[in-house]
N, C-alpha and C positions, 0 to 999 in steps of 0.2 A: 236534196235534203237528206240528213241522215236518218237512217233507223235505228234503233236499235238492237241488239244481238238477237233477244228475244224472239222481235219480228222478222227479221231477216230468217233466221233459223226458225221459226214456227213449220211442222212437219206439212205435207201437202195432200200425201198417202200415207195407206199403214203401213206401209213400207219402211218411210223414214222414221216412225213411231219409236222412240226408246222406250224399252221395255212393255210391258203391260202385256205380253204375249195371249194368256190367257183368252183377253178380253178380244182383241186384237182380231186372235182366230174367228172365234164368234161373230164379230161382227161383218168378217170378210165371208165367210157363210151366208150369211143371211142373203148379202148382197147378191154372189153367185146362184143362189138356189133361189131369189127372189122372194124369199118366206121374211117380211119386211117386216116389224112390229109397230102399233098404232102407236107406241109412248114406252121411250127409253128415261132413265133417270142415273145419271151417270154422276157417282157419291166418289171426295178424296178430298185432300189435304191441294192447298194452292201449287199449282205447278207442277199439276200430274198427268195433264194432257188430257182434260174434259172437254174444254171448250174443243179445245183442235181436234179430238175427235169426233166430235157432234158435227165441224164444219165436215169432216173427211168423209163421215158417214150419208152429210147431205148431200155434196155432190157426188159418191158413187151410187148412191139410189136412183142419180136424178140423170147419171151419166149417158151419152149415147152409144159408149163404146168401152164399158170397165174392161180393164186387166186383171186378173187373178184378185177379182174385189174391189181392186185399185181406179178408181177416179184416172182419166186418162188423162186430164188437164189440157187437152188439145179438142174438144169441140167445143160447140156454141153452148150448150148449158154450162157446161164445168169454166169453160172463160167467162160466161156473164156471172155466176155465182160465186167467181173470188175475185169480180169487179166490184160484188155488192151493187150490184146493176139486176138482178133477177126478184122481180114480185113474186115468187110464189116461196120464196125462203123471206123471215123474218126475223129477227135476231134480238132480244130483248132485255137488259138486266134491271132485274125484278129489285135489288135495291134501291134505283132511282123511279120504278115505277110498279108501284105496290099495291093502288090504291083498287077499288075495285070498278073505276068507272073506266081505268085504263085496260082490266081485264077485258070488261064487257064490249068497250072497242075492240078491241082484236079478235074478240072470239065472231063478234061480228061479219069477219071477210071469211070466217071459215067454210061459210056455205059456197062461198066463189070457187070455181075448182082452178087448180094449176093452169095458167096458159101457153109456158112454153115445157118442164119439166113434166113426168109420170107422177110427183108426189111433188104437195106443197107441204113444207116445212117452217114450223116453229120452234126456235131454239131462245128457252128462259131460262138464263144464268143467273148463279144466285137466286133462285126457286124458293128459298125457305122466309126470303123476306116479303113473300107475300100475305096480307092481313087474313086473318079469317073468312072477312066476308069478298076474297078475292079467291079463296081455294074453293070455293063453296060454288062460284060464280064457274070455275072454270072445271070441277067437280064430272059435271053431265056431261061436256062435250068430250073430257078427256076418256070419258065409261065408252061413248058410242058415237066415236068422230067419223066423220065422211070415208071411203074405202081409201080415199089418196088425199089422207092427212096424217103425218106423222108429226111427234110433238117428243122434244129432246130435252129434258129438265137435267139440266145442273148445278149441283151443290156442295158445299163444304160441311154441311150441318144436318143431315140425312134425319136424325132424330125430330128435328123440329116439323118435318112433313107430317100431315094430319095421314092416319093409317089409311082411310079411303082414298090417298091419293098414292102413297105406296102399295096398295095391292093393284093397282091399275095399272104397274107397268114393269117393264124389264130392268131389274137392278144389277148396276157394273160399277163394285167397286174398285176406285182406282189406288194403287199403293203408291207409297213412298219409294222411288227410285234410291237403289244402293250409291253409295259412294263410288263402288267399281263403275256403274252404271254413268253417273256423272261425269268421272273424271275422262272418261273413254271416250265420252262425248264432247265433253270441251276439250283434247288433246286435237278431233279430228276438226275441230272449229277454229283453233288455235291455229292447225297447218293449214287450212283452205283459207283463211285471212292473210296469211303469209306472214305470221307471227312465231318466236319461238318459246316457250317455258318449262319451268322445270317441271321435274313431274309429282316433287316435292309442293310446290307451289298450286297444282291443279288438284292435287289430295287436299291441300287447305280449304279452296273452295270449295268442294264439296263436301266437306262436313259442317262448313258455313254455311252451306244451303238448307241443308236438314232434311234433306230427300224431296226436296223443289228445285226443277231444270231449271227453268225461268227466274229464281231467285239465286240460281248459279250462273246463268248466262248473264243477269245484271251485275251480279259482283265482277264476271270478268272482263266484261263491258268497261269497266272504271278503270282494271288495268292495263287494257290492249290503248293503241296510239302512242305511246310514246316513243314507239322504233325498239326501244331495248328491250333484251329476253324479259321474259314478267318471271320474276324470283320471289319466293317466298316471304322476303322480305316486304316485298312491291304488295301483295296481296297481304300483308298483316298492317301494314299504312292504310291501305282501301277501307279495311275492316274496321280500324283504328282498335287493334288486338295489341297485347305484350309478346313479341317474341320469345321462343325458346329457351333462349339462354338466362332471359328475365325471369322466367318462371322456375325452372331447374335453382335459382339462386335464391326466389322467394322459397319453393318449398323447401332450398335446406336450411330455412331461417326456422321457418317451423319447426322441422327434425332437430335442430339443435335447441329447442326452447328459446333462440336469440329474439326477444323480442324488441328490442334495438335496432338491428339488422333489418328485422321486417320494417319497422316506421320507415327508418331510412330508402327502402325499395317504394315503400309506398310516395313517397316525398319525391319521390325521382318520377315515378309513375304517374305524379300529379302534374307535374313541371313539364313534361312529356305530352302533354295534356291529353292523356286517355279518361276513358268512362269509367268509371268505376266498376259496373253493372256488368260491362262488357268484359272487365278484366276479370270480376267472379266467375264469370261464366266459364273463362279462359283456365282460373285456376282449378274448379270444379273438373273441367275436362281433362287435364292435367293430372288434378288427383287420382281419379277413375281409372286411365292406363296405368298410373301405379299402383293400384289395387289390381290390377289384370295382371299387371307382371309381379308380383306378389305371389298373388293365385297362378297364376298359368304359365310362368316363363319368359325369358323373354322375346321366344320366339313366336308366340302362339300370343291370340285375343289384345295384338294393339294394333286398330288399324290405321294406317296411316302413317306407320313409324315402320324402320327397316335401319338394315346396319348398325352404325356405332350410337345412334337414336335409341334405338331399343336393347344396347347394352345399358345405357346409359341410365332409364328408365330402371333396367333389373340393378343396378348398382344403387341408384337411391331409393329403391323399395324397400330395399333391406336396412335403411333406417330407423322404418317404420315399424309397429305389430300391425294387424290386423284389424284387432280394437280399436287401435287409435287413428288408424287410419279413416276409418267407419266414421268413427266422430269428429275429426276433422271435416272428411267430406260431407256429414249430417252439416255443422255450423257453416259450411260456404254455402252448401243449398238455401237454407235459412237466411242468411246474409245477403243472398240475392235477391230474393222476394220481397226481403226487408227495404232495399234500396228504392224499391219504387213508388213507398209511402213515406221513409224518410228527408229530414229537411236538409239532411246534411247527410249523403252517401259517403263520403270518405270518414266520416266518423264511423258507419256502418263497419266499413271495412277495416278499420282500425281496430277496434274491439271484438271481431270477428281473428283478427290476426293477434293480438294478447290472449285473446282465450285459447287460441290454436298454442301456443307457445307456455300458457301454464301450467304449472303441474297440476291434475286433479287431486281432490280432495279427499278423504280419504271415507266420507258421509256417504260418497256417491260410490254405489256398487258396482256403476259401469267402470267409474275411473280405477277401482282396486281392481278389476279382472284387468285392465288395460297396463295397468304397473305390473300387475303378477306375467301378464304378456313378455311386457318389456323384459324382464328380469330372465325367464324361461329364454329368451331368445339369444340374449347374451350370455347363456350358459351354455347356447347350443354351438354361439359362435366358436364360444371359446375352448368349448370340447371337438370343434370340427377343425381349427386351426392347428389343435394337437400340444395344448395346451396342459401341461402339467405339474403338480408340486414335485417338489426334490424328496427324495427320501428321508426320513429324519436321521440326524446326526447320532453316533454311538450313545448310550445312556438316555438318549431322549425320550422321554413321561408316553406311554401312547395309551387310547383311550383302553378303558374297562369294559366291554362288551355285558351285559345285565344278561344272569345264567335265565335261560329258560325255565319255565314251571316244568318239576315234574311231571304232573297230573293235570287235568283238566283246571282250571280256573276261571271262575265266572264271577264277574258284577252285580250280584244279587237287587233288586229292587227293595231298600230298607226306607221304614215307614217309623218313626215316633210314636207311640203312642199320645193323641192328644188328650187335652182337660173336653168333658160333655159340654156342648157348646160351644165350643170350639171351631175353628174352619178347619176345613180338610188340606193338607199340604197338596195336594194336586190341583184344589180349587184354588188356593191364593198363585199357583204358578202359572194357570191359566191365566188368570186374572195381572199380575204381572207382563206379559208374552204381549197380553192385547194393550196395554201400558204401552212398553216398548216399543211395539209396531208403530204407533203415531209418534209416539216422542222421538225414537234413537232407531230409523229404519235402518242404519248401518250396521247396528249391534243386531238389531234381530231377524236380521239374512243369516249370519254364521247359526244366529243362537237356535233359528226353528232348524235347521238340520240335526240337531241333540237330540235325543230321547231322554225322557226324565229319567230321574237316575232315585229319586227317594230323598226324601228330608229325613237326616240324623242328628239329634245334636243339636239341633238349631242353625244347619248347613244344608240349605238345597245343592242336588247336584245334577251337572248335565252330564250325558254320557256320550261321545263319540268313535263309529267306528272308523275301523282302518281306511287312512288313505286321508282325514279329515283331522289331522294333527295340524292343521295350519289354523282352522277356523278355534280349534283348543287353544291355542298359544294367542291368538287375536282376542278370545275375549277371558284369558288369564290376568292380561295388562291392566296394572292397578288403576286406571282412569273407568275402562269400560266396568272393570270386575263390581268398581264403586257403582254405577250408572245402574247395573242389573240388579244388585243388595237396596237399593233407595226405592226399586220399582217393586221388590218383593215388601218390605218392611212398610210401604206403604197399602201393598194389597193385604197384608195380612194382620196389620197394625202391630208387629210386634219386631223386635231385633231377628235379624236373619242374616245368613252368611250364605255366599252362593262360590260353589266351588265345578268347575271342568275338568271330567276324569276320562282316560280312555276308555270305552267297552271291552272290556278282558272276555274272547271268546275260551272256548274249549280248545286245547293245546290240539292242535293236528287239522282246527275245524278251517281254519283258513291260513294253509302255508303258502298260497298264493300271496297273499297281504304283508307275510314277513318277509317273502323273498322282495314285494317292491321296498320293504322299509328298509332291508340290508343293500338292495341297490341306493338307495336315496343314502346311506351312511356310508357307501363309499364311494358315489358322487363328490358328496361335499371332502371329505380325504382328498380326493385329486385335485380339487376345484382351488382346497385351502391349505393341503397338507395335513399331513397325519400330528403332526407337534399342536396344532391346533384346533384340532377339536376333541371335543371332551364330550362323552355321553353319560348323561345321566338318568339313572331308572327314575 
């Protein structure tokens, strides 16, 4: 009859143990030096090697002849306990039997001692699904068990253990095995089968597994038998995943806004007949080492990609900013969550992929730093490509540079005098600001960076300093400039005019600030040519 991989490869000593070193030491200690503990509880994610160490643990306590810790597998207790033929080992999972009359049975046989091993052993997996009146039950014997009773609680869910039952025992948490860890191990499972694959293919698996051997050994379980090498391809069929090439084409449907392009990919992905769920996941993962090669290169932080893979990555990162990348991969996380209460997943992903592809709005803050992104980025390209205007032709207009102030110049705070009774101009602009905030939060991000500037005339004004000429000119434009004058004229009941001035420091007080402004002025010169731009005071 067949086994499966899982079983077949299940370790026998801590020998054949991947990873878990730490734990591993420890427990081959104990064994050697016989300092045994009355109640282990051994905490981790599915597939980290609890149960199989609990059995490892039982048979070399129980051994006639350990090796270096090691269970010898070659006498009479170590062969009747992995016949499952030995009464003084008991094996339990506590999901199918929780209740507390099954506790009170078993604790039952504890006063019996071992008849063929030095220690009888109970092992309850999945531990945490026992009931209240089952931990309570089992409480006293696990305080002050017989001298040759040890008791091995494993679990997924460490927190749900009532604290009296966790200070009673020796805690080994088990981790998530690395990818290297994985793949190293199904490469050597792969040659002792007499199978071959790629090595592309066994890094697939293991980040399908998600740091579970056992949820790795099943997926390769699906691919081995067929005689032929297991390729990549073979392992994203098992998975029922989008291949590479699929994904590098969906995401430059998004880089390019084509939101056409992307239906069409989905429409093929349908027909295909993948999961939806599966395939956000895919793209999600997908996004993330473009954000890594982004940030870090593309040699550095993708694991699982190498060569012309991770050129390839660093070439459509740079489609991207940062920002938008961000918010991309935010609406795929969201869209995959969303699939599993929707009545219709591909509409999930539909609308997940036009919002990827539309231009943001110009209300939302995040989307205007992400445009100002974009734009920064394409001036970086095209100043690193060496990208430049021609010099203007003989007689050509060039701009007027605005002569410097002699002397210090400063924006004074001017005030109106008001009628008695009257509101104060600081008060109605207050009063305005908290207007604006709920109504037009897009205007009053630039706008709270101002300082008041004083009402004259019947013209409030903001004042900004250097470096902040961009949030000046955003809310100059005659739409918002209206939207700010309708929030003042309504806080103060009277006509009002709202005007955006620079802050005029003291000449010499910040020649840092002009030299960035003279840089940004001949920026745009090379970007657009001198024949075309024009500076105005």
């Amino acid at each position: 009859m067949y086994q499966a991989l899982y079983r077949v490869w299940r370790p026998k000593t801590f020998s054949d143990m991947v990873g878990q070193e730490a734990i591993v030491r420890t427990l081959r200690n104990q064994v050697m030096t016989g300092r045994v503990a009355h109640a282990y509880l051994f905490c981790g994610s599915r597939g980290t090697g609890k149960t199989s160490a609990a059995r490892i643990l039982t048979r070399a306590i129980n051994c006639l002849n350990p090796q270096n810790g090691d269970p010898c597998g070659e006498c009479e207790s170590c062969r009747t306990i992995e016949a499952d033929a030995s009464f003084d080992v008991y094996e339990m999972d506590a999901a199918s039997n929780s209740r507390v009359e099954e506790i009170r049975e078993l604790l039952e046989k504890v006063d019996y001692p071992p008849q063929f091993g030095k220690y009888k052993v109970y092992i309850i997996d999945e531990v945490h699904m026992l009931s209240n009146a089952a931990f309570n039950a089992l409480l006293k014997t696990l305080e002050e068990p017989p001298e040759y009773m040890v008791f091995i609680l494993a679990t997924t869910e460490p927190q749900k253990l009532p604290s009296t039952i966790l200070s009673r025992c020796q805690r080994y948490d088990f981790g998530r095995y690395s990818e290297e860890q994985i793949a190293g191990h199904l490469q050597k499972v792969v040659e002792q089968s007499g199978e071959t694959a790629e090595p592309e293919a066994l890094e697939l698996v293991a980040r399908a597994a998600e740091g579970g051997m056992r949820d790795a050994l099943s997926i390769l379980d699906m691919c081995m038998g067929s005689g032929e090498k297991i390729t990549e391809e073979h392992v994203r069929a098992a998975l029922g995943t989008a291949d590479r090439a699929f994904l590098f084409s969906f995401a430059d449907a998004i880089a390019h806004r084509d939101g056409g392009e992307a239906l069409r990919l989905i429409e093929e992905l349908m027909r295909g007949g993948r999961d939806v769920q599966v395939f956000l996941k895919d793209v999600s993962a997908h996004l993330r080492l473009l954000m890594a090669a982004l940030l870090c290169g593309p040699g550095e932080g993708l694991p699982g990609v190498s060569g012309e893979n991770a050129k390839r990555y660093a070439e459509q990162a740079k489609q991207f900013s940062q920002q938008r990348l961000l918010r991309v991969l935010d609406g795929c996380m969201r869209a995959e969550a969303d699939t599993r209460w929707a009545a219709s997943a591909r509409s999930v992903l539909e609308v997940f992929a036009l919002k990827a592809c539309d231009q943001p709005e110009e209300k939302d803050m995040e989307a205007l730093l992400e445009r100002v992104a974009e734009l920064e980025q394409r001036l970086y390209e095209l100043e690193k490509n060496g990208v430049r205007a021609a010099a203007p032709a003989d007689g050509a207009q060039t701009e007027k540079k605005p002569e410097k102030p002699a002397g210090p110049v400063s924006r004074p705070i001017v005030e109106t005098p008001v009628p008695a009774g009257s509101r104060a101009p600081k008060d109605v602009w207050n009063d305005a600001l908290k207007t604006i905030k709920k109504t037009e939060p897009a205007i009053y991000g630039p706008l709270s960076r101002a300082k008041y500037g004083g009402f004259q005339n019947g013209v409030y004004r903001a004042l900004f300093g250097p470096g902040e000429e961009i949030f000046m000119t955003m809310l100059s434009a005659p739409e918002r400039k209206g939207k700010i004058e309708n929030a003042l004229n309504q806080a103060g009941g009277d006509h009002a005019a709202f005007e955006a001035l620079p802050q005029m420091m003291p000449a010499g007080a910040d020649a840092e600030a002009e030299k960035r402004q003279e840089k940004s002025v001949n920026d745009l010169i090379d970007m657009f040519g001198r024949n075309k731009v024009q500076i105005d005071e």
